[in-house]
C-alpha positions in Angstrom: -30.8 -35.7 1.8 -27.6 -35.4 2.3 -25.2 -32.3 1.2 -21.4 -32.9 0.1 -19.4 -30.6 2.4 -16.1 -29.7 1.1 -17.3 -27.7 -2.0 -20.0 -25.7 0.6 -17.1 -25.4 2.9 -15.2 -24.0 -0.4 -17.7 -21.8 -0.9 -18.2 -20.5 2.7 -14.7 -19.7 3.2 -13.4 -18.1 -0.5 -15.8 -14.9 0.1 -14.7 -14.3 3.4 -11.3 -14.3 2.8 -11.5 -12.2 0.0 -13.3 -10.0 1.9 -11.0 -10.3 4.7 -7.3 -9.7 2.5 -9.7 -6.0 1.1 -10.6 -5.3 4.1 -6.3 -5.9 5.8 -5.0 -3.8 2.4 -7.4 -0.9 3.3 -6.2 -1.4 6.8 -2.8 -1.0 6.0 -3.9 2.2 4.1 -4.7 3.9 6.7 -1.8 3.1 8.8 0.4 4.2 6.2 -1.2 7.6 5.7 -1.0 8.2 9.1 2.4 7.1 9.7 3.7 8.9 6.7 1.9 11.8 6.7 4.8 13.8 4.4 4.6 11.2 1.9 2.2 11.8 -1.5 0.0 9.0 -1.9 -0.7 8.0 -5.5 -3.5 5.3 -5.9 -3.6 2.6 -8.7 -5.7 4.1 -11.2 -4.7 7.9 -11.1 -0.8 5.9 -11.7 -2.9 3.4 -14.6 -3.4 6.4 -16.4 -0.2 8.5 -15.9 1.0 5.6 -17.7 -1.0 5.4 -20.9 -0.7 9.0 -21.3 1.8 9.9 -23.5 1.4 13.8 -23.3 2.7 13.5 -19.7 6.1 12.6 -18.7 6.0 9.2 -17.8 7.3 8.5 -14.4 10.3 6.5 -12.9 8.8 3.9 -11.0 10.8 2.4 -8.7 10.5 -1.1 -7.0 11.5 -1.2 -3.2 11.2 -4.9 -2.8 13.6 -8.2 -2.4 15.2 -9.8 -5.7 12.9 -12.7 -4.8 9.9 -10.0 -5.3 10.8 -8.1 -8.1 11.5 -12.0 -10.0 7.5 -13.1 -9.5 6.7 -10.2 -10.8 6.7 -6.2 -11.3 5.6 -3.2 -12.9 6.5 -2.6 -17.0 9.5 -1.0 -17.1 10.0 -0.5 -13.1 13.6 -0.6 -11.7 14.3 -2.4 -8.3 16.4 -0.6 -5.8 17.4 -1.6 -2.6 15.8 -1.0 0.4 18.6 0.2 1.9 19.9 2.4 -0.4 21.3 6.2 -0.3 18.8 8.5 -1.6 21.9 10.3 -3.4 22.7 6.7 -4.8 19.1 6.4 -6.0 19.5 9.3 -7.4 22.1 9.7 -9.3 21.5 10.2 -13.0 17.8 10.9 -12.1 16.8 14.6 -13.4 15.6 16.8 -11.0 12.2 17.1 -12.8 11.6 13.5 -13.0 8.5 12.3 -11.2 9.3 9.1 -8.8 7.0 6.6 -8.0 7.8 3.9 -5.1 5.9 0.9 -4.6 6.8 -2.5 -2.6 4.6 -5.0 -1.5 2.1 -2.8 0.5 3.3 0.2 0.9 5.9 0.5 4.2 9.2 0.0 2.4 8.7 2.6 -0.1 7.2 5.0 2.0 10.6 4.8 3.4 12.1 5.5 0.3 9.9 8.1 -0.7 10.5 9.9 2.8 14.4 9.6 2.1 14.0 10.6 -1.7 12.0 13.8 -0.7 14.3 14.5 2.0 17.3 14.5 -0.3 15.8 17.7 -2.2 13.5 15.6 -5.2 10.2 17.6 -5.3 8.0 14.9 -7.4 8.0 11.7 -5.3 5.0 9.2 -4.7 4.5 6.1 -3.0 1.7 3.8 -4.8 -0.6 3.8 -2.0 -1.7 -0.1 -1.5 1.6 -1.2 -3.3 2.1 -4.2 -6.4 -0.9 -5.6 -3.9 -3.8 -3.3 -4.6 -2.5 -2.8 -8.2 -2.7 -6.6 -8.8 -6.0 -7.0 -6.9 -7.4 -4.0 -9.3 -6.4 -6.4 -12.3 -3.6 -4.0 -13.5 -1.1 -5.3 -15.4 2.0 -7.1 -14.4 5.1 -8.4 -15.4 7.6 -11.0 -15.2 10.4 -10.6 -17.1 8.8 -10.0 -20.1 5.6 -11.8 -19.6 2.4 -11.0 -18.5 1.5 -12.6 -14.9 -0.8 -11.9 -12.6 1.3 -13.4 -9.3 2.7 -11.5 -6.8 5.3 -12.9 -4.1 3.2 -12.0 -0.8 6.9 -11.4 1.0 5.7 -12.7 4.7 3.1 -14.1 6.3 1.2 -11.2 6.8 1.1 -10.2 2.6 -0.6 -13.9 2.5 -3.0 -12.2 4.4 -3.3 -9.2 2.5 -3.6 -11.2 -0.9 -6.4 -13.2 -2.0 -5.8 -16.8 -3.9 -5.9 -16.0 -7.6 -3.5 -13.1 -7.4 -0.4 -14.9 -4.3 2.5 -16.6 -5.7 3.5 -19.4 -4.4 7.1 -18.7 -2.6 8.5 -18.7 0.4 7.9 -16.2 3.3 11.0 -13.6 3.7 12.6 -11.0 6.0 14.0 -7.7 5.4 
């Protein structure tokens, strides 16, 4: 008997490495809380339902990735902003009472952001602990321009890592 081995080979490997990219995003969880220990972690589905829920006011979410990023895709009605930026430039025309919520890939770059938001006086800020990754790997929904997508632009080698097949655009690696 003889047993075709590219589809068991397939098989063997598309577990593992799903596996492997949940096992690297909760990972990089951890490092995150305990490199930013200031900064407000909000998960994905706590943020899912600050969104559908009208009585609340609706946060500003804010996208801390490359051009390149934000074009594969984003969250409804998220704004990209440089990762460079000012806090006071962020900030301008932002109402002190507004809640903020960074994301970026996986969760380093707006952590950043978050830090210098909350260190420029804004008392609601949040970084979407596990990033556009975790929130596309959970299913949530996704944008690109005005159409749904499920991709995401993995940014490097290492977010090819963190994302498993069915959710990682196809687009070159960048830098920051």
């Amino acid at each position: 008997l003889v047993r075709p081995r590219l589809p068991l080979r397939v098989c063997r490997r598309a577990v593992p490495c799903a596996l492997m990219s949940a096992l690297l995003r909760t990972l990089a969880r951890v490092f995150l809380r305990i490199c930013f220990p200031q900064v407000k972690q909000l998960p994905p589905a706590p943020l899912a339902a600050w969104l559908t829920d009208s009585s609340r006011l609706q946060p500003l979410l804010l996208d801390v990735r490359q051009p390149e990023e934000f074009a594969v895709s984003h969250l409804t009605g998220a704004r990209r902003v440089d990762f460079g930026s000012r806090a006071e430039d962020v900030l301008a025309g932002v109402p002190d009472g507004q809640p903020i919520v960074c994301y970026c890939a996986a969760g380093f770059r707006s952590s950043i952001m978050a830090t210098r938001l909350a260190r420029a006086s804004h008392k609601e800020v949040f970084n979407l602990e596990g990033a556009i990754f975790d929130w596309a790997c959970e299913g949530r929904p996704l944008v690109c321009g005005d159409q749904p997508t499920r991709d995401v632009h993995p940014f490097n080698w290492l977010g090819r890592l963190l994302l498993p097949r069915d959710v990682r655009a196809s687009a070159p690696s960048l830098r920051h």
